[in-house]
C-alpha positions in Angstrom: 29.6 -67.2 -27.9 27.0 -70.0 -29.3 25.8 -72.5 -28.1 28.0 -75.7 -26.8 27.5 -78.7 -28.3 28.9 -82.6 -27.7 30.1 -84.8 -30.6 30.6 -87.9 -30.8 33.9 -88.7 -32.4 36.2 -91.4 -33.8 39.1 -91.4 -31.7 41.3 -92.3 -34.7 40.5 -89.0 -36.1 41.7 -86.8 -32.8 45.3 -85.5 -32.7 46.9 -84.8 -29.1 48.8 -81.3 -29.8 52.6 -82.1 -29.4 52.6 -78.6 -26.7 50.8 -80.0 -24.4 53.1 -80.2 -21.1 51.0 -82.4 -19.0 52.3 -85.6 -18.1 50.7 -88.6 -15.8 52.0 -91.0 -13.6 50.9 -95.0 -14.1 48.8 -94.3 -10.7 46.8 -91.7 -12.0 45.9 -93.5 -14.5 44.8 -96.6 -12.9 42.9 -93.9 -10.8 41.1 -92.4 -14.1 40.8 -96.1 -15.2 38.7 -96.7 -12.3 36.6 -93.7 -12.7 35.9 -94.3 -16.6 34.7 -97.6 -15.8 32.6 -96.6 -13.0 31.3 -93.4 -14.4 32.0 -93.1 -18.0 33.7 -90.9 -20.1 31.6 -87.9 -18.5 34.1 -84.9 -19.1 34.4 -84.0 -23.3 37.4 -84.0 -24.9 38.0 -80.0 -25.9 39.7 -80.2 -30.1 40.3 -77.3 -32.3 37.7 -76.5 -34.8 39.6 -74.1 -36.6 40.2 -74.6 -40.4 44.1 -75.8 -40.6 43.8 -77.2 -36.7 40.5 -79.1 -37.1 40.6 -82.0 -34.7 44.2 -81.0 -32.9 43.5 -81.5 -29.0 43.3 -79.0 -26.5 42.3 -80.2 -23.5 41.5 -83.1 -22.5 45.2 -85.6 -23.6 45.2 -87.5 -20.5 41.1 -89.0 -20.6 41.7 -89.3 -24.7 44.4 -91.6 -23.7 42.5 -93.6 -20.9 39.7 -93.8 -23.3 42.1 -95.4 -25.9 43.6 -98.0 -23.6 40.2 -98.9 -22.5 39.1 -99.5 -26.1 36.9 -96.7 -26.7 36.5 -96.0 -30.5 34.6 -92.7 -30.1 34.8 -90.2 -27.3 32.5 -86.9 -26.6 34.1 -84.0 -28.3 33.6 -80.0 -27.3 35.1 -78.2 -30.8 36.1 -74.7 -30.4 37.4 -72.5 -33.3 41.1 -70.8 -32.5 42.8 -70.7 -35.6 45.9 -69.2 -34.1 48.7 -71.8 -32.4 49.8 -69.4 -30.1 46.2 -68.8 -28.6 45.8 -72.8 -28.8 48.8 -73.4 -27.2 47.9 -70.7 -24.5 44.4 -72.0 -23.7 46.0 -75.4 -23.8 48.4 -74.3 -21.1 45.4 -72.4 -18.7 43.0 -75.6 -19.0 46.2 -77.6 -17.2 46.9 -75.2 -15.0 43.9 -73.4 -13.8 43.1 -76.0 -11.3 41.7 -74.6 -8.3 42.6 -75.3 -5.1 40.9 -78.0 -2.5 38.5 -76.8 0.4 40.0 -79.2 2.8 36.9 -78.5 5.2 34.5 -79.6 2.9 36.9 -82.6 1.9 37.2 -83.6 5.6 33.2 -84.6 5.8 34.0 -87.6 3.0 34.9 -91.1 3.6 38.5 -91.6 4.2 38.3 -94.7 2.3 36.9 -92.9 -0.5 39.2 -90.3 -0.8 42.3 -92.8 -0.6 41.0 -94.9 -2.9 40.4 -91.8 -5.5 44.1 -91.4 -5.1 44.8 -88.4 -1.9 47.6 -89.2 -0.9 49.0 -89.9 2.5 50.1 -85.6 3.1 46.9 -85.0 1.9 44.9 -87.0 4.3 47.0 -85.3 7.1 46.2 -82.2 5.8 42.6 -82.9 5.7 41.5 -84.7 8.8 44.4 -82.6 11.0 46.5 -85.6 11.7 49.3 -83.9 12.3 47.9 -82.7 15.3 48.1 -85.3 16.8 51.4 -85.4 19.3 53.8 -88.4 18.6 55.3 -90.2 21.1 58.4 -89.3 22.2 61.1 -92.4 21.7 63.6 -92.4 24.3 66.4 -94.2 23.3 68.1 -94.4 26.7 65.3 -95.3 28.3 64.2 -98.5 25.4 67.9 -99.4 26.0 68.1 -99.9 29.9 64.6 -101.2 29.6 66.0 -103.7 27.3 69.2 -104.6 29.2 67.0 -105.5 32.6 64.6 -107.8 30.8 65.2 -110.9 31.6 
């Protein structure tokens, strides 16, 4: 494999591939907003160089639309050459899926703040500071009742 190298390119002239399955919610992308603007666009966007595919997008849908709604007229471009749809589509599907997984140790020595604000959500931050640990309180409802009654 050669070397990598970063374009810079119109965003006018990248094509989102009609396969990809990924889809966002209007919170996650207020939350890539946020990061854009603090950051900058700092991940490439990953398009076909292949003759017949040149420019289609691979990975990288959801920051090429950020970037667009933030005005952004060029964007930092990875090409790689796969001239066949089928292996497109298939590398396509393993950039969205091939994830990883959280090391909710390391995750629990970060700000709580920070990580709500970066979008965790609520099970998350259970998960990783052990909240659910913690022993609720057990309502008695006979007890609030008669409680209730002889109040004056």
């Amino acid at each position: 494999m050669g070397n990598i190298t970063i374009q810079q390119v119109k965003i006018s002239e990248l094509k989102p591939a009609e396969h990809n399955p990924r889809k966002w919610s209007d919170e996650a992308t207020e939350q890539l907003k946020d990061s854009i603007k603090s950051f900058g666009l700092v991940d490439p966007i990953l398009a076909n160089g292949a003759k017949g595919r040149k420019n289609i997008v691979i990975g990288g849908h959801f920051r090429l639309k950020v970037a667009k709604d933030l005005g952004f007229n060029e964007v930092p471009v990875v090409y790689i050459d796969i001239p066949d749809i089928e292996r497109e589509k298939e590398l396509c599907l393993r950039l969205n899926r091939n994830q990883g997984e959280w090391d909710w140790e390391l995750l629990s020595q970060f700000d709580e703040t920070l990580l709500a604000d970066i979008g965790f959500s609520s099970e998350e931050m259970d998960t990783i500071f052990d909240l659910d640990d913690v022993v609720p309180e057990n309502f008695d409802l006979d007890k609030e009742l008669r409680s209730s009654i002889s109040s004056p």
